[in-house]
N, C-alpha and C positions, 0 to 999 in steps of 0.2 A: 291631513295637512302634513306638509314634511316640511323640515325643520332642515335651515340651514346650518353647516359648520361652516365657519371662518378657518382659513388654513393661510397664514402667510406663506410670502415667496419671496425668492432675492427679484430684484431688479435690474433689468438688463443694463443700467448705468453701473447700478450697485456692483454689477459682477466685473464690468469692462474696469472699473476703477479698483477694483481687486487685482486683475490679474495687471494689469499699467502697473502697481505698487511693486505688486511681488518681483515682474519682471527689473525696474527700477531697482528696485535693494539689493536684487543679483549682479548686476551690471556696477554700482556703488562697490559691491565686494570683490570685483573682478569677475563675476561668472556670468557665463550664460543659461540662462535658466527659461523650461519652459515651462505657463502657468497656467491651470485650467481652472474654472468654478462649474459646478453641476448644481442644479436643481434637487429639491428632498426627494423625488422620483429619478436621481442619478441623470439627469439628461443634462447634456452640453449647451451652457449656458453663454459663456466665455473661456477666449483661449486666445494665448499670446506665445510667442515665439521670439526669444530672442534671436538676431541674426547671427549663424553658426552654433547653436544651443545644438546639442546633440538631436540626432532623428528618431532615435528608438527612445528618447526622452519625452517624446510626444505624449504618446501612449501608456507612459507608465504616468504623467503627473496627471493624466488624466481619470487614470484607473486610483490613485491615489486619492482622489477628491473624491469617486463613485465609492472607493472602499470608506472612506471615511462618512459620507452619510449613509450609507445602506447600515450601518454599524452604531450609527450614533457614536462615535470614540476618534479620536487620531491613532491614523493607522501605526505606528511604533506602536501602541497601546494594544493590537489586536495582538501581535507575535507574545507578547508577555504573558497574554493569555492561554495560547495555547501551545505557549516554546517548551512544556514540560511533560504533554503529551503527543505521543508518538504519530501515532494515529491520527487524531484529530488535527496535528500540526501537517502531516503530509497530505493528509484530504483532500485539507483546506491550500495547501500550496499547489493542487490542481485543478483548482475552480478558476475561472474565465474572469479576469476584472480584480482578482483580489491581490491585494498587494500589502506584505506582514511586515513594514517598514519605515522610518520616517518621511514624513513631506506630506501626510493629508490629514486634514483637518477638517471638525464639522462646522457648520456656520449656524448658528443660533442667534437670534431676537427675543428677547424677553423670553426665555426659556423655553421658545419654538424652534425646533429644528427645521432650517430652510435651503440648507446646502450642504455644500462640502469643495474645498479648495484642495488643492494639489499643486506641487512644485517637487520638477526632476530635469535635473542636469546637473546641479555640484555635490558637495557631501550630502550627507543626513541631513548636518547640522546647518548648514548652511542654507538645506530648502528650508527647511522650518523656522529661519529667521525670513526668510522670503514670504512663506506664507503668514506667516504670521504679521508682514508688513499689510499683507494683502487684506487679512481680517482686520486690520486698523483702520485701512481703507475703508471699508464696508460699516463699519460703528458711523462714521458722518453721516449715512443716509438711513439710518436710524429716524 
């Protein structure tokens, strides 16, 4: 007899009304900002583009949301970890997808990890209020 495990997931509403926030808060701040949400398996779940939001910004808000759940941490949190090793900080800054800097965050439900969001086109600081609108978003469909 095998025995099911229950794994949550985000919801493709869930995700479309994350990255609509995050883009929203960018735009609120003057920025154009692009947002993605990934699945706890990093796959593209949701992505939004503001009109004129940088084009090489695609790609990194997107690696930002992949780095932040394959890690379980916001990626600002990853570089802190290994900004004091040499080695291990250069390795890791030639892996495919990984990104050691703010704007990705992981997405958690009652202490299940089930995503990860990304936001890249303005500062640090500023994706991070973006995503972080974006995981607000995503607490309603809770």
């Amino acid at each position: 007899m095998m025995a099911c495990i229950r794994q949550d997931c985000i919801s493709t509403e869930a995700a479309l009304a994350a990255v609509h926030a995050a883009v929203k808060a960018g735009a609120e701040m003057g920025c154009k900002v692009n947002a993605a949400v990934v699945d706890a398996g990093g796959h593209l779940v949701a992505f939004l583009r503001e009109n004129g939001a940088f084009l090489h910004s695609v790609g990194i808000a997107q690696d930002k949301a992949y780095t932040a759940v394959s890690f379980g941490m916001p990626s600002a949190r990853l570089y802190e970890l290994i900004k004091d090793n040499p080695a291990l900080r250069d390795g890791m800054a030639q892996r495919d997808r990984l990104v050691a800097f703010a704007g990705g965050f992981p997405i958690s439900i009652d202490g299940n990890l089930i995503g990860g969001i990304g936001v890249s086109g303005a500062s640090e600081e500023q994706d991070c209020l973006c995503a972080q609108a974006g995981l607000a978003a995503i607490q309603s469909y809770k």
